[in-house]
N, C-alpha and C positions, 0 to 999 in steps of 0.2 A: 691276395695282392690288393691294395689298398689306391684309389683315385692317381695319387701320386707315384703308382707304378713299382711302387716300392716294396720288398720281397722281405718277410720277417721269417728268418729261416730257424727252424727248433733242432734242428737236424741235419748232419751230415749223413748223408746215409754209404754211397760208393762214389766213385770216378772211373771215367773210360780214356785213354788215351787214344787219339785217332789214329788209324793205320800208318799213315806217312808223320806223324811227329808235330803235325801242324799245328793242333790243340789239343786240348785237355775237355771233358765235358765232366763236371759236378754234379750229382744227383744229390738233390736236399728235398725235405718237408717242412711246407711252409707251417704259418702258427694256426693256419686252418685243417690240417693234415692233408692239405693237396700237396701231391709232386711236383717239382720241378725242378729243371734243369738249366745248367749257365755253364754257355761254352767259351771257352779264352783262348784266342788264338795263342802262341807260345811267345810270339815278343811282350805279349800283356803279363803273361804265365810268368815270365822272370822277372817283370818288375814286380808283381804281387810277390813273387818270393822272399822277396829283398823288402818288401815292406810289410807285410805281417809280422814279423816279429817286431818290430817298431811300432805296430799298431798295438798288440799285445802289450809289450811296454808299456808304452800311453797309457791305456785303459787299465791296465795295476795300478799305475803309478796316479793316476784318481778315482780310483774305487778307492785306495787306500790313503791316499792325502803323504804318500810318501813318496816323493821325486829319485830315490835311489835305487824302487824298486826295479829290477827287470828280468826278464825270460831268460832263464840259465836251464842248462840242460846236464843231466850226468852223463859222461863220457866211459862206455862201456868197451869200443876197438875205437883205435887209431892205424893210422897207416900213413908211411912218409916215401915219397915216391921224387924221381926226378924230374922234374917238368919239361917239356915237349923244347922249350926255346934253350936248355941245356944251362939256362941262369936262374932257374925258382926251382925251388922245392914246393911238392904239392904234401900239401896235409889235410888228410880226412880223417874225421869225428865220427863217430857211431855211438847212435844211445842206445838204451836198452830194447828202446820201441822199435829199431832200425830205422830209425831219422836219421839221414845220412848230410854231411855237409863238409864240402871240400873249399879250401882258398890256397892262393899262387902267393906263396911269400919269397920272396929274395935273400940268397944267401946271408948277406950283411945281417936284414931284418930275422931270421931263424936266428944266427949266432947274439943277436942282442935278446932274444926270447932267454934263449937256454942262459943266458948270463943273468938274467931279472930273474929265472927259475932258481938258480944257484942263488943268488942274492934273496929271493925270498925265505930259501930251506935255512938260510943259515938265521935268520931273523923271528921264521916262525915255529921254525922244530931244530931248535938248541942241539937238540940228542941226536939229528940227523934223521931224515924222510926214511921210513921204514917200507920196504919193497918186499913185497910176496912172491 
């Protein structure tokens, strides 16, 4: 750690989730090979959630001088469920790594997907999406 308190991490090493759900604790090694650790209550936990991959983003999108880049992920399971309020459908993504990521979409907004889905196959596979 450096004067300005500032933590240069080489390393994610594990994480602990605390017994009641309250936070998350990160084990990393710093650029000196000392441990450390950084604990996030869970209401900070969901905003970092939501903002790393935007961070990720960014930081492509100027390593590489190309503003289109971003953090896309291959979608290995899906699952479509019906949401708790009885008006959204829930959809979760699974990659191959088991990164798991769910959103609450609303009927209308599903039926405008599948119809952009349709309207894409016909646009980009002429011969029709081939299914295994």
């Amino acid at each position: 750690m450096n004067d300005a308190g500032i933590v240069e991490v080489t390393e994610l090493t594990t994480y602990e989730v605390a017994p009641d759900g309250s936070s998350i604790r990160m084990n990393v090694v710093d650029v000196d090979g000392r441990k450390a650790s950084i604990i996030v209550p869970m209401q900070n936990l969901q905003r970092l959630a939501f903002t790393i991959p935007k961070m990720v983003s960014e930081a492509l999108q100027a390593a590489y001088g190309n503003p289109t880049l971003r953090l896309v992920h291959k979608v290995d399971l899906w699952k479509v469920e019906r949401g708790e309020d009885g008006e959204s459908v829930i959809l979760t993504f699974a990659t191959p790594d088991h990164f798991q990521m769910s959103f609450a979409v609303a009927e209308k907004e599903l039926t405008s997907m599948a119809e952009s889905v349709v309207e894409y196959e016909i646009e980009a596979f002429p011969g029709g999406l081939q299914f295994h």
